[in-house]
Structure formats: structure tokens, C-alpha cells
N, C-alpha and C positions, 0 to 999 in steps of 0.2 A: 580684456585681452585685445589688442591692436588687431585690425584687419588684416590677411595677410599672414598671419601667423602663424610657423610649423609648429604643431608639436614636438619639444626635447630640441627644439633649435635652438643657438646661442643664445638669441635673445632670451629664450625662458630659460635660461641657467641660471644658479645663484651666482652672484660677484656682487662686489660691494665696492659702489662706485662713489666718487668722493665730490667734492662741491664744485670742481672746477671738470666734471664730469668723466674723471678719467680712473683708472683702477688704483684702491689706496695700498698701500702695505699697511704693516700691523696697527695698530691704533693706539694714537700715545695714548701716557695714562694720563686721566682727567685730573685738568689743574683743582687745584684744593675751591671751594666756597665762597665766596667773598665775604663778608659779616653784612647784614641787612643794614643798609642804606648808605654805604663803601660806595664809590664813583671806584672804577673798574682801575686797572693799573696806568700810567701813559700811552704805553708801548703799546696796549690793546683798541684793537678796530673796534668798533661799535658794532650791533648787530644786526642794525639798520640803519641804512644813511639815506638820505632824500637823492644825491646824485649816485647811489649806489658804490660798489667799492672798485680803487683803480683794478685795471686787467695785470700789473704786476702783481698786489695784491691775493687777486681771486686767484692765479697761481702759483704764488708760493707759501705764502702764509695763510691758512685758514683761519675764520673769525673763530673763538669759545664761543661752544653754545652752553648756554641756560639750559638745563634737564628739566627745567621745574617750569620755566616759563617760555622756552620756543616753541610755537605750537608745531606739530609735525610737519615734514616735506609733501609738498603735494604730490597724488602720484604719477609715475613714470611708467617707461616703456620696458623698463629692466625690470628682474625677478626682484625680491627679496631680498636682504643681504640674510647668511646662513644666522643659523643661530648658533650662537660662542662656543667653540673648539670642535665646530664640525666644520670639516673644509669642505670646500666648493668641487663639486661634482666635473669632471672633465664636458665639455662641453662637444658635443657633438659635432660641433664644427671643425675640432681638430679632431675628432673619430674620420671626418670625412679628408683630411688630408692625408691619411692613411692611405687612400688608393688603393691599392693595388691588394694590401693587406686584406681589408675590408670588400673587396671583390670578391678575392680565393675564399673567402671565409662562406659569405652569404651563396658564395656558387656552390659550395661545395655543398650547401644544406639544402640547395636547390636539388643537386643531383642526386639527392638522396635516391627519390622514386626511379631513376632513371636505373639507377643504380641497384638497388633492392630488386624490380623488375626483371629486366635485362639481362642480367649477368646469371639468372638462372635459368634463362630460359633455352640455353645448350643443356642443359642436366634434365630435363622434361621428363626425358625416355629413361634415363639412368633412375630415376626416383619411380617411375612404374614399373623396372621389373624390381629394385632394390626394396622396395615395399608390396610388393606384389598387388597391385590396386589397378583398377581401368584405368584409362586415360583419361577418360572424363571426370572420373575423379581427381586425378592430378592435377587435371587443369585449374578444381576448385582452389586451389594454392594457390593462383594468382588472383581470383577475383577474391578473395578473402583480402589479400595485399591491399588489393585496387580499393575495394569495398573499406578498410581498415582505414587509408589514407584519404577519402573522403570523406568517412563521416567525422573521423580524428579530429579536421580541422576547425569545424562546428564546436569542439569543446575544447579546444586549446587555443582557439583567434581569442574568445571572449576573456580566458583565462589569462592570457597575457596586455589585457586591459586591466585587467583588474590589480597583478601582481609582479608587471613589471614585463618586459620581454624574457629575461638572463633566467630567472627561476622558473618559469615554464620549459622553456629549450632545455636547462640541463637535465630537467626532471624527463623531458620527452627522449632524447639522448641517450640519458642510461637505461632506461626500461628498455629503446630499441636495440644498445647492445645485449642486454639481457634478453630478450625474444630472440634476437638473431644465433647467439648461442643454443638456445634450445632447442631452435629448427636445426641442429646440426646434430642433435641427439636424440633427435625425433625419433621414437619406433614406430609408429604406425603413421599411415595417411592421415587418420583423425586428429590426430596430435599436431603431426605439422601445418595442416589446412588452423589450428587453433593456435598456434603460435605467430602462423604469420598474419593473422588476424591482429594479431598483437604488436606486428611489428608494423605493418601498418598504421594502426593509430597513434603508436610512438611518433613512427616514422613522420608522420605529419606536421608534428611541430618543427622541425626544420622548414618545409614549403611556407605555410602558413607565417610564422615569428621573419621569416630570410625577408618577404614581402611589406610585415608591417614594420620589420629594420630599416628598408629602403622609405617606408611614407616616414619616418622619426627625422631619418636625415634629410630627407629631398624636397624638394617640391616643383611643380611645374615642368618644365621641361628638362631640369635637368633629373627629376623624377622618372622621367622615360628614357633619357641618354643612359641611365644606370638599369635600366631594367633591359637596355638594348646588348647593354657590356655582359649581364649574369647570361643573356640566350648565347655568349660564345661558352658560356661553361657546359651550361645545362643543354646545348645542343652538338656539344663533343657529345658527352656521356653516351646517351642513346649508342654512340658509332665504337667506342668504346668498349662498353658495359660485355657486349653477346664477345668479343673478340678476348679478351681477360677470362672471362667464362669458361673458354672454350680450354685456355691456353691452362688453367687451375687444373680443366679436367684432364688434361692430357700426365698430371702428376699425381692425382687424388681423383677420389669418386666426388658426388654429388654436396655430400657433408661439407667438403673443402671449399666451396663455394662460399657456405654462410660463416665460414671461419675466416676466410677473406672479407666478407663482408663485416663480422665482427670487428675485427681488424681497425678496417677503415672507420667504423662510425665509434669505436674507442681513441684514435687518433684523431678524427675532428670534436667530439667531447673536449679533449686538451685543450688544443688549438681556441675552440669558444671560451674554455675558463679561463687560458690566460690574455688575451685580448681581444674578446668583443665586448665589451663593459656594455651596461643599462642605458639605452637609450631612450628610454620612455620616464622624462620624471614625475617624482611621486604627486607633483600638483595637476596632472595630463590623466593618472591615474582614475578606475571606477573603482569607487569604495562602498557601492551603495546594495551588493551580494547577488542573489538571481534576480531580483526584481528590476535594480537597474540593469545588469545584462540584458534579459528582455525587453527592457524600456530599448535599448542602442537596437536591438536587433530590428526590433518594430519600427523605430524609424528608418532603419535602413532596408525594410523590404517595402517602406511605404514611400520611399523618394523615389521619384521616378525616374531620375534622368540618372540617378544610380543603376538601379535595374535596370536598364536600358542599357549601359555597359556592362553588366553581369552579364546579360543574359545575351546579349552581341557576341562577345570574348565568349562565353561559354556553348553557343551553335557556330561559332569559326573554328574552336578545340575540336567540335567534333568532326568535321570534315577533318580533320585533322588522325582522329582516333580511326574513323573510319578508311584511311589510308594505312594506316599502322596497321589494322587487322588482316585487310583484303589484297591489302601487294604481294605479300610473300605465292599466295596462289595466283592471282592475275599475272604475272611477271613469270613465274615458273610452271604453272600448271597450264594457263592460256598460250602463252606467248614462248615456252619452250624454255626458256633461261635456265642456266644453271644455278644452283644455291651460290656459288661465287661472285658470278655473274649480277645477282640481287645483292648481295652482300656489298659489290662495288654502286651498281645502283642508291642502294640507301644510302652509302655514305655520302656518294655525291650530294642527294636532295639535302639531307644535314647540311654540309658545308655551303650550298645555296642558301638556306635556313642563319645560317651563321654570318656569313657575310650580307646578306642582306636586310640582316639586324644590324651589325656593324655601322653600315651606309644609313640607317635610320637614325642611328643615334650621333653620327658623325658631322652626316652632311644635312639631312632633314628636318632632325628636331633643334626648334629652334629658327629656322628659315623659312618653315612651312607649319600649318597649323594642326595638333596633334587628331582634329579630326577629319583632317581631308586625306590628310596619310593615311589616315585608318581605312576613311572612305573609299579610299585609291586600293590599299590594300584585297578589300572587301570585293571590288570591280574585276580586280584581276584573279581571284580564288573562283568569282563565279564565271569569269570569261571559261579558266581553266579548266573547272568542272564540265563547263557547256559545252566542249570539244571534247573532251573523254565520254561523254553520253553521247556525242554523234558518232564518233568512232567507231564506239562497243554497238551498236546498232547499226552499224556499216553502213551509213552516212557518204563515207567518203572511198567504200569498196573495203578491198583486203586492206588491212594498213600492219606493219610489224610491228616490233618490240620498239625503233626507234620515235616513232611519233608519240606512242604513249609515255615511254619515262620521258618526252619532251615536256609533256603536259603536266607530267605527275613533278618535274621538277619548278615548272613556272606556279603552279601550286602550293608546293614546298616555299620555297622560297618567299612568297607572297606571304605568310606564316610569319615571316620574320618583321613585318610591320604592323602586320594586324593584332600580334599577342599581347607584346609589351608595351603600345598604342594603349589598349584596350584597360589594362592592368592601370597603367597610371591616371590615365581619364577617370577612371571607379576610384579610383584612392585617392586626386585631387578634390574629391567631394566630403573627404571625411576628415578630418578633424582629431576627432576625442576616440572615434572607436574604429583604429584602424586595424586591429589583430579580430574585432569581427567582422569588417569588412572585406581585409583579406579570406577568413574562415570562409563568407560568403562567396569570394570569388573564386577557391579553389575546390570549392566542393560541387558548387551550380556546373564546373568544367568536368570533373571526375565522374558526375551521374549523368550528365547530357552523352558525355562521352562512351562510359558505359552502356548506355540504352541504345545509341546509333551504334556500336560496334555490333552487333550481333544481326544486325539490320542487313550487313554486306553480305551477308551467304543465306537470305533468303531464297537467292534461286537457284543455291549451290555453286559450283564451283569451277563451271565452263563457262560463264559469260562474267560481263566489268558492268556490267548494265546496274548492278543494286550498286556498288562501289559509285557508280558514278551519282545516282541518283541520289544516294543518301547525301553527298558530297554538294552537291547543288542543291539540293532540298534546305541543307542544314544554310549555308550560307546564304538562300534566299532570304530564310528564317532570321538572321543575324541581322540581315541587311534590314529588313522592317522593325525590325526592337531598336535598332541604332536611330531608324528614321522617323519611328513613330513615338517613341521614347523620349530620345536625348534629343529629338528636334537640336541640330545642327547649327543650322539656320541663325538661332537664336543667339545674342551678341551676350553672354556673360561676361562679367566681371571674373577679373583672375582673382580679386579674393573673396572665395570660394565661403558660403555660408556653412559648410561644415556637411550640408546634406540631411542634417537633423530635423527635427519638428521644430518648426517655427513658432513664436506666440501667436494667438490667436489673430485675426486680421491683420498680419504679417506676408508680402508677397515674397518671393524669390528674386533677388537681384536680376533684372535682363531677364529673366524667365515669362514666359506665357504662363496661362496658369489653364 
């Protein structure tokens, strides 16, 4: 395989490419035999000449070959031609002139979670008296989700290594509409906290497969221009999701929620079967069961300048997470705000979040190197943090509601270059097993996430002081994995050894060791 190589990129397509190197049509039929020791007809080229054959020649009339006596063509850069009456696979390269198609598509399985989450989280109250269960127990509904779609992606990245992207997603797909129905017929708390468990770990094959869709098509930078365009989907949704919610409720109880959400994840099912075709071909393919899976895994938790972007990208998510939990009270219970009031705040930071993904993947990447933006990123999240901890400690006296969403938005936003920065840098390292790569990078983001959310209301519910601290704590933490990990620094080769185990006394291209 040439250096440089995407997996399911043009290059590794079948086509069957003809002697004057350009694409043949059908293949005449072969002239008859010659009788043994027949001098070939006039008309016919010889099949090797000492001054080679004219350039008219080479392109229009091909020489007869000998079946029995040319020895094969040496190899090339191109696939295989197919084998007889199987046609050639669409190549990924015209998947990616789809655009726009192929955005809506992988955005939309982005915003799965955002989606599944969010949109229920107006019906909260309506599902604790309509079930009659504490609230603490209802809350368990969502971490079940959360919990569901983290671990999910651990057993559906590997699986669509092995089987293809298209047959893992549809399979993860329909189970998720089928779980999403069943939370809609839930009787008891128990039942639906065990459905949405389910829908969860469906739900995950969309995040997980939508990420290793993007390393099939992309690479390099414009790998990160395309992950800057899915954060304008997957960063509406969020602003979206609670407002649709609301507006269900206002016609239906709580049920009608997951029957919209039904809905929606049977109309993207469509939408994938009739145009996202296979992007991972069968030669890119693990055929080798759980062993090799673990084999990919174990390289990849042992590379280190992989990890070093996991584990970056996943202490930046959680500053992240840890904003999502502790604003609604910081914003309304501290600072007085009205639930409206916050409602227009979030959106704002989203659409900061949105458009300064935009400007990343527009103006940045590509100009600038995908780790100094990150590193830039990373500067600005901890400046951000480190004026919200002086604040809440009254650093700088009384201060109101305006200086803090000022912060909490140059934060947000800062978000929009660190995420999908991060995503593509972890998946320019892999190669052959990017569906566990991905698995890896969504799940390291989902339990970091999950363990600092709960960190912000250690001191309850009158101060910003854990909000802030988790928030700087987490991104200091990023900022050393990045630094101490991926060593920066280091002058790598863009083509990327795959991030796999090496043969033995084998260095890392441009790597220290």
C-alpha cells in the first residue's frame, strides 16, 4: 500500500485500468490461438520491441497478449481489477462530491445524542408524577442514555471494522428505533431507565460509524474542515432539541416525545439505506474475529501520540460537560436569571461554538497547523476558566450576570476549535481501524465527561467556584496529555504510519521515541 494512503479512497477502489493507463471499457474477446510456431499476423505489434512501441500506438491500438507466455504486470498503485461480472464499487471520491448530501447525512447521526438527550429533558417532571417515581430516579433515565452511548461505541467502532460501516449503522438504527418506541410504552420507571439503556447503545452507532465515515473519506486537513462543517449540525441540535421538546409537550404528554423521536431515527434509517453506500472496502476490512479486534485495540491504547489526542479531546469535552450541568443553576440560581433569560444565553454560546468551528474549518485549517489551533484553542478555554475562578471568588468584587456569560461564551466558543482539531489529529494516525478508534475517542469523552459532571455541585448550589475549578482543572489536564503525549514539537511526516505496532526495531517517522 503506497504511503499516504486513505483507506476506501479512490485510489483503493477496484477499476480496471488499461495499458496506456487510463479506464478500459468492456474487454474485447480474445483473438483465437495462433498454431505453434505461426509468426503472429502483419498487422500485429510485437510484444516487445527494443525501441518500445510509438505513443500513437500505445494509445489506440493495444498489443495481444500471450495468456500463456506474458509474464504478469508489475505492481501498481491502483486496486485490482474486479473479478468477472462484479462491477466496481462507487468510489468514495464521488461519495465526497455529494457534499452537502453527505453532511446532512453523517450530521444528522451526529445529533443523534443531542437529540435522544435534550429533547427530553422538558418532560423530566411530567415522567415523575406520570410514573410516580422520585426524581432521583428519573434522573437515572438519562445516565442510563449517557452510560448506553458510551459504552455502545466500544462494541460497534470494532464491529464496523470488521463488517463494513452500512451493516453495523443499519443494524444499530433499527434496534434504536425499536428501544425508542418502547420508552414510549414504558409502565414503570424500571422499564424505561432499561429501554433507554438500549437506546443508548444503539444510539451509538450513529456517533461512532458518522466519525469513522469521515476518516474513509478524508484525510489531513480537509479531515478536519469536514468535522468543523458536522459541529454546525451537531451544535444547532443542542439549541434545538429542549425547544421541539417543549413545543411536543405543549400537544402530548411525555410518550410523545419518544414517538417524535421514533419518528426521526426511522426517517434517517431511510435516508442511510438509500444513500450512504459502504465506505470501507472489503480489502481495509478485519477478518481476523476478537483476536484481531484486540490486536487493533492494543495498538491503539499503546500509541502514544494517539492517546495523547484521546485523552486531550476527551479533559476539553469535559470542561465542556461541566458547563452543560452547572450553568442552568449558576446563571439562574446565583445570578438571578430567568429560565428564558438562560435559554437565550445557551443559545448564544452554541452559535459562538458554531461559528467558530466554521471559521476553523474555513479560514484556519489548511493555513495554520492543526496543532497550534488546537494549542490556541486549549490557551483560550484555560484563560477562560481562570477568570471565571477569579470572579466566583470575588477576585475582582461584586461582578453580575454580564461578565460571567462573557466568559462562559469565549469558553464556548473556544470549543469550536479544540473538538474537531482533536478528532481529526486521533484519526490522522489510524489507518486500518478507524471505527475503533473512533469507539475510542467517543467513549474516553462520554466517561471523562460523566465523572467531572457531577464534580460541579460538590459545594452545592450557591457558589461557581467547583464549575470553575473542574473547568480549569480538566483543561490543565488536556493541556499536559497534549504536551507531554503528542510532543507538538515534533516534525512528523504527513504520511502517517497508521499508529499501529511497528516491527520490531522500527522507529516512528519524525517521532522521538
Amino acid at each position: 500500500m503506497p504511503e499516504g494512503h486513505i483507506p476506501g479512497s479512490a485510489a483503493a477502489e477496484p477499476n480496471t485500468v488499461g495499458a496506456a493507463g487510463r479506464p478500459e471499457g468492456p474487454r474485447p474477446a480474445p483473438a483465437p490461438a495462433q498454431p505453434a510456431g505461426e509468426p503472429p499476423p502483419p498487422d500485429s505489434a510485437p510484444s516487445q520491441r527494443a525501441d518500445g512501441p510509438t505513443p500513437d500506438a500505445a494509445a489506440t491500438t493495444p498489443a495481444p497478449v500471450s495468456v500463456a507466455s506474458t509474464p504478469p504486470a508489475p505492481p501498481t498503485d491502483a486496486a485490482p481489477t474486479p473479478p468477472p461480472g462484479r462491477p466496481a464499487k462507487a468510489a468514495p471520491a464521488a461519495l465526497r462530491r455529494t457534499g452537502l448530501l453527505v453532511t446532512l447525512i453523517l450530521g444528522g447521526l451526529t445529533a443523534t445524542p443531542p437529540l435522544a438527550m435534550d429533547m427530553y429533558l422538558p418532560a423530566l417532571p411530567e415522567v415523575t408524577n406520570s410514573l410516580h417515581a422520585p426524581a432521583a430516579t428519573v434522573q437515572l433515565t438519562l445516565t442510563a442514555c449517557l452510560a448506553g452511548m458510551a459504552l455502545g461505541q466500544l462494541l460497534i467502532g470494532p464491529m464496523s471494522d470488521r463488517w463494513g460501516r452500512r451493516r453495523p449503522l443499519l443494524l444499530g438504527l433499527a434496534v434504536y428505533i425499536l428501544a425508542t418506541a418502547l420508552c414510549a410504552l414504558a409502565p414503570t420507571v424500571e422499564t424505561l431507565i432499561a429501554f433507554r439503556l438500549v437506546q443508548g447503545l444503539a444510539g451509538s452507532a450513529g456517533i461512532v460509524i458518522a466519525r469513522a465515515v469521515v476518516r474513509d473519506l478524508y484525510d489531513g486537513d480537509a479531515m478536519a474542515r469536514f468535522f468543523s462543517t458536522l459541529m454546525l449540525i451537531s451544535g444547532v441540535a443542542p439549541i434545538v432539541a429542549p425547544l421541539v421538546g417543549g413545543q411536543v409537550l405543549r400537544v402530548t404528554d411525555w410518550r410523545g416525545v419518544f414517538v417524535v423521536l421514533t419518528v426521526i431515527g426511522a426517517a434517517l434509517l431511510a435516508v442511510v439505506w438509500a444513500r450512504l453506500p459502504e465506505t470501507l472496502a472489503p480489502a481495509e476490512r478485519h477478518g481476523g474475529g476478537i483476536g484481531e479486534t484486540l490486536h487493533a485495540m492494543r495498538g491503539l491504547l499503546t500509541d502514544r501520540v494517539f492517546m495523547g489526542y484521546v485523552l486531550a479531546g476527551g479533559f476539553a469535552f469535559a470542561a465542556l460537560f461541566a458547563y452543560i450541568s452547572a450553568s442552568p443553576f449558576v446563571i439562574q440560581e446565583i445570578y438571578g436569571a430567568s429560565p428564558q433569560t438562560f435559554s437565550i444565553l445557551f443559545g448564544v454560546n452554541s452559535v459562538g461554538l458554531v461559528i467558530v468551528g466554521q471559521i476553523n474549518g474555513k479560514v484556519l485549517v489548511g493555513r495554520v497547523s492543526l496543532d497550534k489551533v488546537f494549542a490556541v484553542g486549549l490557551t483560550v478555554i484555560m484563560l477562560a476558566a481562570t477568570a471565571l475562578l477569579l470572579m466566583s471568588l470575588g477576585a475582582f468584587g461584586e461582578v453580575g450576570l454580564a461578565p460571567v456569560a462573557a466568559a462562559l461564551f469565549v469558553l464556548m466558543s473556544a470549543m469550536g476549535v479544540t473538538l474537531p482539531n482533536t478528532q481529526a489529529l486521533a484519526l490522522m494516525r489510524v489507518r486500518h481501524a478507524a471505527g475503533s478508534a473512533s469507539a475510542l475517542l467517543g467513549t474516553s469523552s462520554f466517561l471523562i465527561g460523566a465523572i467531572a459532571s457531577p464534580l460541579v455541585g460538590v459545594a452545592g448550589e450557591e457558589t461557581a467556584v467547583p464549575m470553575a475549578v473542574v473547568q480549569l482543572t480538566a483543561t490543565l489536564v488536556a493541556a499536559t496529555c497534549f504536551v507531554a503525549l503528542c510532543r507538538p514539537w515534533n516534525k512528523r511526516t504527513k504520511a502517517e504510519d497508521g499508529g499501529m505496532p511497528l516491527p520490531s526495531g522500527t522507529e516512528r517517522k519524525g517521532e522521538d521515541s
